[in-house]
C-alpha positions as CSV (number, residue, x, y, z in Angstrom):
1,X,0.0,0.0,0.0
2,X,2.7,2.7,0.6
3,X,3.8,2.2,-2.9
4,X,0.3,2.5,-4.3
5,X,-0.3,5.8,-1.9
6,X,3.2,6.7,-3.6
7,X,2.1,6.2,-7.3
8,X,-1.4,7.7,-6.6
9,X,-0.2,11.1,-5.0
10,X,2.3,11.7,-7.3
11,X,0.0,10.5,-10.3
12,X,-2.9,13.4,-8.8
13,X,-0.8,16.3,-7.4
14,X,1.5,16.5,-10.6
15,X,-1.0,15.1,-12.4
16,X,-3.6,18.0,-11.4
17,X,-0.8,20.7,-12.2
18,X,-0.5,19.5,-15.7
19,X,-3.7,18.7,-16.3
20,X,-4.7,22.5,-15.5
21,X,-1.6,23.5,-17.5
22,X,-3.8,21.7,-20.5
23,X,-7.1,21.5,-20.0
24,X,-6.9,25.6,-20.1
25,X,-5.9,25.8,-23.8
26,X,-8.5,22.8,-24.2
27,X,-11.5,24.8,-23.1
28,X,-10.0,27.7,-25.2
29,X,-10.2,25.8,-28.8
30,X,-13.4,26.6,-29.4
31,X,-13.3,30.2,-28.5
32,X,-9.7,31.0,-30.6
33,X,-11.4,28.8,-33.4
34,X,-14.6,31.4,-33.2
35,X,-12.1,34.7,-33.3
36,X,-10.0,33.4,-36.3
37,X,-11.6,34.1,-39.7
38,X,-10.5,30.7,-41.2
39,X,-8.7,27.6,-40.3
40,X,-5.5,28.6,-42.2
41,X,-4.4,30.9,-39.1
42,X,-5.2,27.9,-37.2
43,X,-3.0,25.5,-39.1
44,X,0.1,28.3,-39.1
45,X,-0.1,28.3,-35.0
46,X,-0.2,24.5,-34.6
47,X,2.8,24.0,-37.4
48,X,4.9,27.0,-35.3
49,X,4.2,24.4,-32.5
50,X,4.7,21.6,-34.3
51,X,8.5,23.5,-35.8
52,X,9.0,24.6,-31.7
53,X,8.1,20.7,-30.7
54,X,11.0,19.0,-32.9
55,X,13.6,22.1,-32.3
56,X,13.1,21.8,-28.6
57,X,14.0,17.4,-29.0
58,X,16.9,18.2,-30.5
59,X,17.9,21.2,-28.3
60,X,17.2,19.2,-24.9
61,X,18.8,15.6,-27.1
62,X,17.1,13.6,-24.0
63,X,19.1,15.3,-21.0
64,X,15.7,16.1,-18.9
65,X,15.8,12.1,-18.7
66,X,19.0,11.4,-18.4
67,X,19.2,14.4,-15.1
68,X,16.5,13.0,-14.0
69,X,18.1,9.4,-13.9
70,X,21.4,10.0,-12.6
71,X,19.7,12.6,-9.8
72,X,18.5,9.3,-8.1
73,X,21.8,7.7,-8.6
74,X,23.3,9.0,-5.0
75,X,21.7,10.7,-2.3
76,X,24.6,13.0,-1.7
77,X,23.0,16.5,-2.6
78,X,26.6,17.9,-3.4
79,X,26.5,15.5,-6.4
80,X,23.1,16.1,-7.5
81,X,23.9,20.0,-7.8
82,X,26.8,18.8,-9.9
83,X,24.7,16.7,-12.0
84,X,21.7,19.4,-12.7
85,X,24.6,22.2,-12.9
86,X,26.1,19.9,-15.9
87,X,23.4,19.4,-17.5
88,X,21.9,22.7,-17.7
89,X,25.6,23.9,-19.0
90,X,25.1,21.2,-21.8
91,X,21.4,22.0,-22.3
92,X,22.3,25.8,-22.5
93,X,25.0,25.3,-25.4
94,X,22.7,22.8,-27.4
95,X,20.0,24.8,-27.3
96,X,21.8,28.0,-28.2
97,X,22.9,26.1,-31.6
98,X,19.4,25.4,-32.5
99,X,18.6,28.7,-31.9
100,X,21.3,29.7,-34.4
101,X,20.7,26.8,-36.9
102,X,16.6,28.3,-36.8
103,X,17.8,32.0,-37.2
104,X,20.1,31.2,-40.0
105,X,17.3,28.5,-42.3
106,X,14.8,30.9,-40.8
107,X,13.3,31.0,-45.3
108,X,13.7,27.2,-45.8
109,X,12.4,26.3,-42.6
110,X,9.3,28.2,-43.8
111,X,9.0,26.9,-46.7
112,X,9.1,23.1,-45.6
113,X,6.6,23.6,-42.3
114,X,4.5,26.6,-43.4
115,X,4.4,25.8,-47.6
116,X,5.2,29.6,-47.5
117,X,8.1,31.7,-47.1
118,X,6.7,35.0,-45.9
119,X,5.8,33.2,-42.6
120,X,9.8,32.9,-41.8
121,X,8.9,35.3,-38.8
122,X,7.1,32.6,-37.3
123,X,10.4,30.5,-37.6
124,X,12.0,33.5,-35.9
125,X,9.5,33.2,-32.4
126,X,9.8,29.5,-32.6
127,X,13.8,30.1,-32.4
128,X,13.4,31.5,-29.5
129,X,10.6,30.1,-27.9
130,X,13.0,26.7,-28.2
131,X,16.0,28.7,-26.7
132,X,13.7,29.4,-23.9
133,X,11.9,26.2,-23.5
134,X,14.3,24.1,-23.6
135,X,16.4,25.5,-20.6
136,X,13.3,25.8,-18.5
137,X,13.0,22.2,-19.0
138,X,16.1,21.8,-16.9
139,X,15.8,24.5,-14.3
140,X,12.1,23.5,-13.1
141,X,13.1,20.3,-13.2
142,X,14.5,20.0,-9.1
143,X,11.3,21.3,-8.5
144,X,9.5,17.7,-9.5
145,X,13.0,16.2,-8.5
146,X,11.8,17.2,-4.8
147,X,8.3,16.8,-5.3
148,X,7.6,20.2,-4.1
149,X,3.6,19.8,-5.1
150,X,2.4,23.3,-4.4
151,X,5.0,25.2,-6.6
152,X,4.4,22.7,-9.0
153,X,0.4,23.4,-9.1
154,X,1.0,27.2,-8.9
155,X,2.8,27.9,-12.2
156,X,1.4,25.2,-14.0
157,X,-1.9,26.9,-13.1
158,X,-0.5,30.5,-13.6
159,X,1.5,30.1,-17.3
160,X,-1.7,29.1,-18.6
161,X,-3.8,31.8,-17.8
162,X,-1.2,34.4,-17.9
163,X,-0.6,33.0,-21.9
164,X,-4.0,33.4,-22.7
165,X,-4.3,36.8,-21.0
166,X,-1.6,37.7,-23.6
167,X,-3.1,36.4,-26.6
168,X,-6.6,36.8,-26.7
169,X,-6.4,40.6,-26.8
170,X,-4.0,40.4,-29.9
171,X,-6.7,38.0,-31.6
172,X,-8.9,40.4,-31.3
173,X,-6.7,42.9,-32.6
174,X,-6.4,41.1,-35.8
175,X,-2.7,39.4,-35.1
176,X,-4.4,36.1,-36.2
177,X,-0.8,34.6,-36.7
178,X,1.1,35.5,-34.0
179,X,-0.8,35.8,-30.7
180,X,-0.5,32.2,-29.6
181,X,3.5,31.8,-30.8
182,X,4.3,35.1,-28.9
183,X,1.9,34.7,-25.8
184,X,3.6,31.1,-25.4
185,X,7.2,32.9,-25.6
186,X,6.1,35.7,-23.2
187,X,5.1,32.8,-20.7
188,X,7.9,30.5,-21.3
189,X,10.2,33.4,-20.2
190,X,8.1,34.5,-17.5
191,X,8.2,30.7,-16.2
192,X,12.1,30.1,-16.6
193,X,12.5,33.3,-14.5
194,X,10.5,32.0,-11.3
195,X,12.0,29.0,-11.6
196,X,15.8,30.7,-12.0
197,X,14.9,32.5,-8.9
198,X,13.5,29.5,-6.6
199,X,16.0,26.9,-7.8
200,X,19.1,29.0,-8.1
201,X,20.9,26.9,-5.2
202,X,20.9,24.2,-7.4
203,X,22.5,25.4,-10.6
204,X,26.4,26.9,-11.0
205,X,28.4,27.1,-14.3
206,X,31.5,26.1,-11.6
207,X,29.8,22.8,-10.9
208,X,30.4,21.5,-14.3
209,X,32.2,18.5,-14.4
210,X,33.1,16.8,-17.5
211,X,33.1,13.1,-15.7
212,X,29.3,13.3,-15.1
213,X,28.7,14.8,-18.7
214,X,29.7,11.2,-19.9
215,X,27.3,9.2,-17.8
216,X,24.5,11.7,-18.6
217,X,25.6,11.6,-22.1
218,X,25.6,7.9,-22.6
219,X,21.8,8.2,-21.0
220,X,20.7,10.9,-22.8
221,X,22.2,10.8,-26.7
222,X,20.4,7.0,-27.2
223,X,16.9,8.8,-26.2
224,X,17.7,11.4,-28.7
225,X,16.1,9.4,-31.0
226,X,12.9,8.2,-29.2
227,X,12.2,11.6,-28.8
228,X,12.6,12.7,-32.6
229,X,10.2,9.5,-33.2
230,X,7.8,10.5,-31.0
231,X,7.6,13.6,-33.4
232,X,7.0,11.7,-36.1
233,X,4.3,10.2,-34.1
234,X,2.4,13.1,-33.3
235,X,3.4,16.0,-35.0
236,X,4.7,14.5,-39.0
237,X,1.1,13.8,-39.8
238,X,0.1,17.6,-39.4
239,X,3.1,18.2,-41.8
240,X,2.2,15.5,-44.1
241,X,-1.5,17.0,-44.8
242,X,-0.2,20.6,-45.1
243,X,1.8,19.0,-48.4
244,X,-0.7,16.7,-49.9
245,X,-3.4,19.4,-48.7
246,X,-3.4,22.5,-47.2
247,X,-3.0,24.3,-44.4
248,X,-6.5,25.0,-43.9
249,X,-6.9,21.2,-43.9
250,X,-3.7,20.9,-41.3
251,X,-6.3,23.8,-39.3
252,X,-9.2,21.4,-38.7
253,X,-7.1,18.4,-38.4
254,X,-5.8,20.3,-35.7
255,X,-8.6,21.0,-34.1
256,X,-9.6,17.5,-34.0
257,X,-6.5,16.4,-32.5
258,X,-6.6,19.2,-29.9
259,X,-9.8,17.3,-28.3
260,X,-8.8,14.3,-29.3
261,X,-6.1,14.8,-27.0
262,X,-8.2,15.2,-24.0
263,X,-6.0,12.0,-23.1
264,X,-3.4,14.1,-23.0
265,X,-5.1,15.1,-19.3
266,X,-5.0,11.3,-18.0
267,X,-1.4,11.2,-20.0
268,X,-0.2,14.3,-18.5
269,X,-1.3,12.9,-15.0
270,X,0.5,9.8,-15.4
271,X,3.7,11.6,-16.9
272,X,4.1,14.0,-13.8
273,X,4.0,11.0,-11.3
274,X,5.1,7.9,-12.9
275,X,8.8,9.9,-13.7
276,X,9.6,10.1,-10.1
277,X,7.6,6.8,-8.7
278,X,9.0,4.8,-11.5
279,X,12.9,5.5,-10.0
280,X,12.3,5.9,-6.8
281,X,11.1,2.1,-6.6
282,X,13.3,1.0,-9.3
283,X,15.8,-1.2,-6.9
284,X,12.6,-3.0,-5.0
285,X,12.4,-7.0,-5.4
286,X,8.8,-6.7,-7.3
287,X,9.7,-4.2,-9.7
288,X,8.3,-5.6,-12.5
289,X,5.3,-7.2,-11.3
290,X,4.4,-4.0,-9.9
291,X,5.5,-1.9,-13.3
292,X,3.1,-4.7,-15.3
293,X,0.3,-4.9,-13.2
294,X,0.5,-0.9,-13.9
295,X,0.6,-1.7,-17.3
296,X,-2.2,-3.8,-17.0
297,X,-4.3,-1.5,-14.9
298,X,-3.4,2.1,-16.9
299,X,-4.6,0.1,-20.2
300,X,-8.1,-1.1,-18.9
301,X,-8.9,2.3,-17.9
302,X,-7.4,4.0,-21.7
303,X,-10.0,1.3,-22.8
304,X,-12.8,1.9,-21.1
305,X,-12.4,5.6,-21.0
306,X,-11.9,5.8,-25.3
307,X,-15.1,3.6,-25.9
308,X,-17.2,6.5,-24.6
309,X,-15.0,8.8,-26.8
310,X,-15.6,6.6,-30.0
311,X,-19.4,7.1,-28.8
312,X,-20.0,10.7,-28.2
313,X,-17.6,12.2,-30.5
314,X,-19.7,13.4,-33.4
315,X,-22.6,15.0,-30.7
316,X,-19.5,17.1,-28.7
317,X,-18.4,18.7,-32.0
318,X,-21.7,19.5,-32.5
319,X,-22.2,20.6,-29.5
320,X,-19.1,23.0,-29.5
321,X,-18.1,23.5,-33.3
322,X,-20.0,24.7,-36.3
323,X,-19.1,24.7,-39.6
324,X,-16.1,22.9,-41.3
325,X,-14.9,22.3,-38.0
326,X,-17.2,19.7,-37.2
327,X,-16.5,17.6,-40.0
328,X,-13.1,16.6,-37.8
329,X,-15.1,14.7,-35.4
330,X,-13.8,11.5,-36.6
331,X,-10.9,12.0,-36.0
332,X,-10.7,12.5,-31.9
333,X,-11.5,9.3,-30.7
334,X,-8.3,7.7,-32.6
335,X,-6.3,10.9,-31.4
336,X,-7.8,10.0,-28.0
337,X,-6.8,6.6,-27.7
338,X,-3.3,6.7,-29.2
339,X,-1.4,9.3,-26.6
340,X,-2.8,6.9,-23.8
341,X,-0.7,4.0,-25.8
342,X,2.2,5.7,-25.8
343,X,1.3,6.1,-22.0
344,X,1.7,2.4,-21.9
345,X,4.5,2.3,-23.9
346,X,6.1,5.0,-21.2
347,X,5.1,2.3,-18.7
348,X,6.7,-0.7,-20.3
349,X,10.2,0.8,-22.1
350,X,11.1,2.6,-18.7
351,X,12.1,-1.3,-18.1
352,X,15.2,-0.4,-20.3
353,X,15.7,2.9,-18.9
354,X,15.6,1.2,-15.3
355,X,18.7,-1.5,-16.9
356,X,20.2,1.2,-18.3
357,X,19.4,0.1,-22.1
358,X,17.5,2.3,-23.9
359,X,18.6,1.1,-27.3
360,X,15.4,-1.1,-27.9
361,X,13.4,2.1,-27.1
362,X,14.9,3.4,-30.9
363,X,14.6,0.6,-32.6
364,X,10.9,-0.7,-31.4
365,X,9.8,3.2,-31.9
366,X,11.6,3.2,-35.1
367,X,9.2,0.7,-36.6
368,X,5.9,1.9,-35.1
369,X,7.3,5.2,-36.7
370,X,7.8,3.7,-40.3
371,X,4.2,2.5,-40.2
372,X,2.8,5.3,-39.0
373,X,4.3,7.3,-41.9
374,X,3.7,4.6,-44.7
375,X,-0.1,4.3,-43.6
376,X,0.0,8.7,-43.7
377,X,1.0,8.3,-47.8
378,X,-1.4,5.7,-48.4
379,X,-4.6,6.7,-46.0
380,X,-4.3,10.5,-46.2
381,X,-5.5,10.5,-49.8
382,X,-7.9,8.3,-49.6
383,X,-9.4,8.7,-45.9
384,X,-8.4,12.7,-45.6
385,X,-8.1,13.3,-41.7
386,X,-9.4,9.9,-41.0
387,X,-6.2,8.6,-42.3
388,X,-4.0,10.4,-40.2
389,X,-5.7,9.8,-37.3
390,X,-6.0,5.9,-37.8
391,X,-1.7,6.0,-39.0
392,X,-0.8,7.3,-35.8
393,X,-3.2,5.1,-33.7
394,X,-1.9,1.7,-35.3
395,X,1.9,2.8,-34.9
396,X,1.5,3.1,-31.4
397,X,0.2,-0.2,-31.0
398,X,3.0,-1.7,-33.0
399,X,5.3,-0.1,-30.9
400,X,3.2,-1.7,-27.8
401,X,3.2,-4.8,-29.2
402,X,6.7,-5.3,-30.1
403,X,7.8,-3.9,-26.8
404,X,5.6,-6.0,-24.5
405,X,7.5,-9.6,-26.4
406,X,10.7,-8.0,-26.2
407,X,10.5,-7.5,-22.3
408,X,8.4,-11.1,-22.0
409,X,11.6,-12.5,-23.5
410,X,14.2,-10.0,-21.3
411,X,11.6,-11.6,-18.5
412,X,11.3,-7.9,-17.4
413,X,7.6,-8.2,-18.1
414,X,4.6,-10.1,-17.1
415,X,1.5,-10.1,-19.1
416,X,-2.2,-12.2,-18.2
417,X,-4.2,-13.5,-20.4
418,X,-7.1,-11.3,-19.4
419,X,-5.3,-8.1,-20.8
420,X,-5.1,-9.6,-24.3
421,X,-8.6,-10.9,-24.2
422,X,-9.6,-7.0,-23.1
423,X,-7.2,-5.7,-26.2
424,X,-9.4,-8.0,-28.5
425,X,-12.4,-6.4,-27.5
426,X,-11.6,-3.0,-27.5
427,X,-10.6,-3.6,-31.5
428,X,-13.7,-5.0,-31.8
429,X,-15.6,-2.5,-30.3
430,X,-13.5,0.1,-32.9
431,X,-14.5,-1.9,-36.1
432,X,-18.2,-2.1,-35.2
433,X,-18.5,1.7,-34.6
434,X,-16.7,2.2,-37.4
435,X,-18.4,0.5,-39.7
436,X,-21.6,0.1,-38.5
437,X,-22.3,2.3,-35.7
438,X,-20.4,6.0,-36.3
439,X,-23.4,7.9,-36.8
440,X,-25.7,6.1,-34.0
441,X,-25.0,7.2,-30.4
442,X,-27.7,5.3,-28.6
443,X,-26.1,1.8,-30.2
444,X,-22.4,3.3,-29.4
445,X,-23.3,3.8,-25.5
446,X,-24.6,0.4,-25.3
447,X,-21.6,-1.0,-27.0
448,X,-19.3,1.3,-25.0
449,X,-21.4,-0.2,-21.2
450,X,-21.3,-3.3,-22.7
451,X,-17.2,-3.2,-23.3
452,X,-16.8,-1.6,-19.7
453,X,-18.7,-4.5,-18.1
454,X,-16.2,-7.3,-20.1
455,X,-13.2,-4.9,-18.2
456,X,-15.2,-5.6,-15.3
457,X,-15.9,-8.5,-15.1
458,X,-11.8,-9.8,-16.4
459,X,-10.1,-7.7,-13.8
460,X,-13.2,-8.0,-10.7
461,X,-10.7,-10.0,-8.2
462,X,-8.3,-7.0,-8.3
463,X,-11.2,-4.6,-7.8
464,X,-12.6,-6.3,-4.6
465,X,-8.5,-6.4,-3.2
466,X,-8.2,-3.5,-3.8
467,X,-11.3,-2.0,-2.0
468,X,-10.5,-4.5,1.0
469,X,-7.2,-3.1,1.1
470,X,-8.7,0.3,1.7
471,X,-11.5,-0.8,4.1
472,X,-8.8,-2.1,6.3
473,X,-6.7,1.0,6.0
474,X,-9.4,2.4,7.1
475,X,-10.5,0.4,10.0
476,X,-6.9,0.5,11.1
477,X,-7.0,4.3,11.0
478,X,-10.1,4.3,13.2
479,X,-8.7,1.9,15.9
480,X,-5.8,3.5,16.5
C-alpha cells in the first residue's frame, strides 16, 4: 500500500498541475477557433508548434531524462547540484545552436513547415521560444526532482492563464498569426524566470564536471532518437496533410487532434508521477510485477475511457463546433486513444531505462514510426483526416506490441491472459463503430457499457482487493 499511496499522489498532485496546464488551452479551442476568420491561421499556429516541438527534441537531445536518472543515482546532494549544474551547462549550449541553426534556415524552414516563405517570422518566435523552453526544461526540473507539489500546481496553473491573458487581446486585434506563438514565448520566459529564482541553489556554471557529462551523455544521446520519433508520431502527420493538402486542412485536423487529446489530461497525470515513482522504486524486489500490473491497470482504464469517446464524438463537435470544424469529429477518438498507448509504452520501455538500455526504445519506436508514416501516404488520400488519425493510432500499438514480447523475453515483463482478451475487444468495439455504428449514439453507448462491463468482469478480483485493502486501512486508522 505505501507504494500504491506513492504512485497515486504523485499521479494526482502533478497530475492535477499538468492537467490545469492543458485543460486551459482545451476549453479555449473553441473560443480562438470562433475569433479566427478561417482555419489557415489555425493551421500556421499549430505547425509554429509543431516546428518549436522537434527544435526543442533536439535542443534538450534527452538530457531532462537522463538528469532525472542520474539525480537518483546518489543521495549525496553535493553531487546532485553537480549533476543538474552539468546538464543545464550542456542543455544551454545545445539549445543556443538550435537557436542559431533556426535564425540562419529561418526562409527554408518556412517553406518546408508553413508551404510559404513570408511566414519565416514565425520561424524566428519558434527560435526563441525553443531557446527558452528548452532550458526551463532543466531548471524547473529540481522542482519535481523534490516533489515540491504546491509550486508545482502554482505555475502550471499561472503560465496558462497568464498566456491566454496575452493572446486573446492580440486576436482580437487582428494578429491572427502571431498571438498564440508570442503569448507562449512571453510565458515560457516569465516561467524560466520563477524557476531561476526558486532553484538558483541548485544550478552553478562552476559545478560542471566533464566526468558526469559522460554518464549523462551515454543516457541521454540514445533517447535522442525516441524523442525525434515521438515527433514523427504526433506531429509529421500535421506536416504531411499541409503538403498533400493545405493548411486549412492541417487547421481542422488540428482542431480535432486538440480534443482528441483530451487524453493528454489522463497522459499528463501519469507523466508528472510515474517519472519520479517509477525511480524511486526502481531497486525493489517486485519491480516488475508492480511496473506490469501498472501496465495492466493504466490500459483497462485508456479502454474503457476511449469507448465513450468513439461514442459521443460526433454530438461534442456539434455541440461546440459549427461549420467545417465539425467535420473533424472522426478524427478525436483515434487521437484520444493513441497518446494513452504511448502512455503504456512509457510504462513498459522505462524497463530499459531502469537496466540502463535504452537502445530497444529506438529501434521498437523506429518501426511503429515507419508505419505510422507509410499508412499517412497511403490513408491521407484516400481517408483525408481519418487517415491520419488511424496511421498514428496503429503505430503506437505496433510499438506496444513489439515492446511488450521483447521484455516477455528479457523476463522484465509479465502479461495475463485477461489483458489480451480485453485488447481483442476494444478492436472490436472500434471496427463495429466504425463501420456500422459512427453515426448512432444510442447503439455506441450500449456497445461502450457493454465493453466496460467485459473490463469488469476480467479484472473483478483485483477490484474487490483493492477495495478491501482500503477498508482495512481504514479500520486500522479508526482503531488506532
Amino acid at each position: 500500500m505505501n507504494k500504491l499511496k506513492l504512485f497515486l499522489e504523485n499521479f494526482l498532485v502533478y497530475g492535477l498541475g499538468g492537467i490545469i496546464q492543458k485543460i486551459i488551452p482545451l476549453i479555449m479551442v473553441p473560443i480562438v477557433t470562433r475569433i479566427m476568420p478561417d482555419s489557415t491561421y489555425y493551421g500556421l499556429i499549430d505547425l509554429s508548434h509543431t516546428l518549436v516541438s522537434l527544435a526543442s527534441a533536439l535542443a534538450v537531445m534527452g538530457m531532462y531524462d537522463a538528469m532525472y536518472r542520474m539525480f537518483f543515482e546518489k543521495e549525496d546532494e553535493e553531487f546532485k547540484k553537480d549533476i543538474c549544474s552539468t546538464a543545464l551547462v550542456f542543455t544551454l549550449c545545445t539549445s543556443l545552436v538550435v537557436f542559431l541553426g533556426m535564425m540562419i534556415f529561418s526562409v527554408p524552414l518556412s517553406g518546408l513547415f508553413f508551404k510559404d516563405k513570408q511566414y519565416d517570422y514565425l520561424v524566428y518566435i519558434s527560435a526563441m521560444a525553443t531557446l527558452i523552453g528548452a532550458t526551463n526544461s532543466i531548471v524547473s526540473a529540481p522542482t519535481r526532482m523534490q516533489n515540491q507539489k504546491k509550486i508545482f500546481l502554482i505555475m502550471n496553473a499561472g503560465t496558462s492563464i497568464l498566456s491566454y491573458s496575452i493572446s486573446i487581446p492580440l486576436l482580437l486585434a487582428g494578429h491572427y498569426v502571431i498571438a498564440l506563438p508570442l503569448a507562449g514565448l512571453i510565458t515560457a520566459i516569465t516561467s524560466e524566470g520563477v524557476f531561476l529564482l526558486l532553484n538558483r541553489h541548485w544550478f552553478n556554471f562552476k559545478r560542471f564536471h566533464k566526468e558526469y557529462l559522460k554518464p549523462l551523455l551515454s543516457i541521454a544521446i540514445p533517447l535522442l532518437p525516441n524523442f525525434l520519433i515521438y515527433w514523427v508520431f504526433n506531429s509529421s502527420d500535421k506536416i504531411m496533410i499541409t503538403n498533400l493538402m493545405d493548411a486549412g486542412a492541417t487547421g481542422i485536423y488540428s482542431v480535432g487532434s486538440k480534443l482528441g487529446h483530451a487524453s493528454q489530461l489522463i497522459y499528463t497525470a501519469f507523466a508528472g508521477g510515474w517519472q519520479y515513482f517509477a525511480f524511486a522504486t526502481m531497486k525493489e524486489d517486485n519491480q516488475v510485477k508492480t511496473n506490469s500490473m501498472i501496465f495492466e491497470y493504466l490500459g483497462i482504464i485508456s479502454y474503457s475511457c476511449s469507448t465513450f469517446v468513439f461514442a459521443l464524438a460526433k454530438p461534442i463537435y456539434e455541440l461546440l463546433f459549427n461549420g467545417e470544424y465539425v467535420s473533424c469529429f472522426i478524427v478525436s477518438p483515434y487521437l484520444f486513444l493513441a497518446p494513452l498507448m504511448q502512455m503504456l509504452f512509457q510504462v513498459i520501455a522505462n524497463q530499459f531505462l531502469v537496466v540502463k538500455k535504452t537502445w530497444p526504445n529506438l529501434l521498437i519506436l523506429s518501426l511503429g514510426a515507419i508505419v505510422n508514416i507509410g499508412l499517412n501516404l497511403s490513408l491521407i488520400p484516400v481517408l483525408g483526416f481519418e487517415g491520419a488519425g488511424i496511421a498514428t493510432l496503429i503505430g503506437y500499438v505496433i510499438s506496444d506490441i513489439v515492446c511488450v514480447i521483447v521484455l516477455l523475453k528479457m523476463k522484465l515483463m509479465t502479461l495475463q491472459f485477461r489483458f489480451i482478451i480485453a485488447s481483442i475487444v476494444m478492436a472490436g468495439f472500434i471496427l463495429l463503430w466504425r463501420i456500422l455504428f459512427m453515426h448512432n449514439i444510442l447503439i455506441s453507448l450500449l456497445l461502450a457499457v457493454i465493453c466496460c462491463c467485459i473490463f469488469v468482469l476480467l479484472y473483478i478480483n483485483d477490484l474487490k482487493s483493492l477495495v478491501n485493502n482500503f477498508k482495512n486501512k481504514g479500520e486500522t486508522k479508526n482503531e488506532t
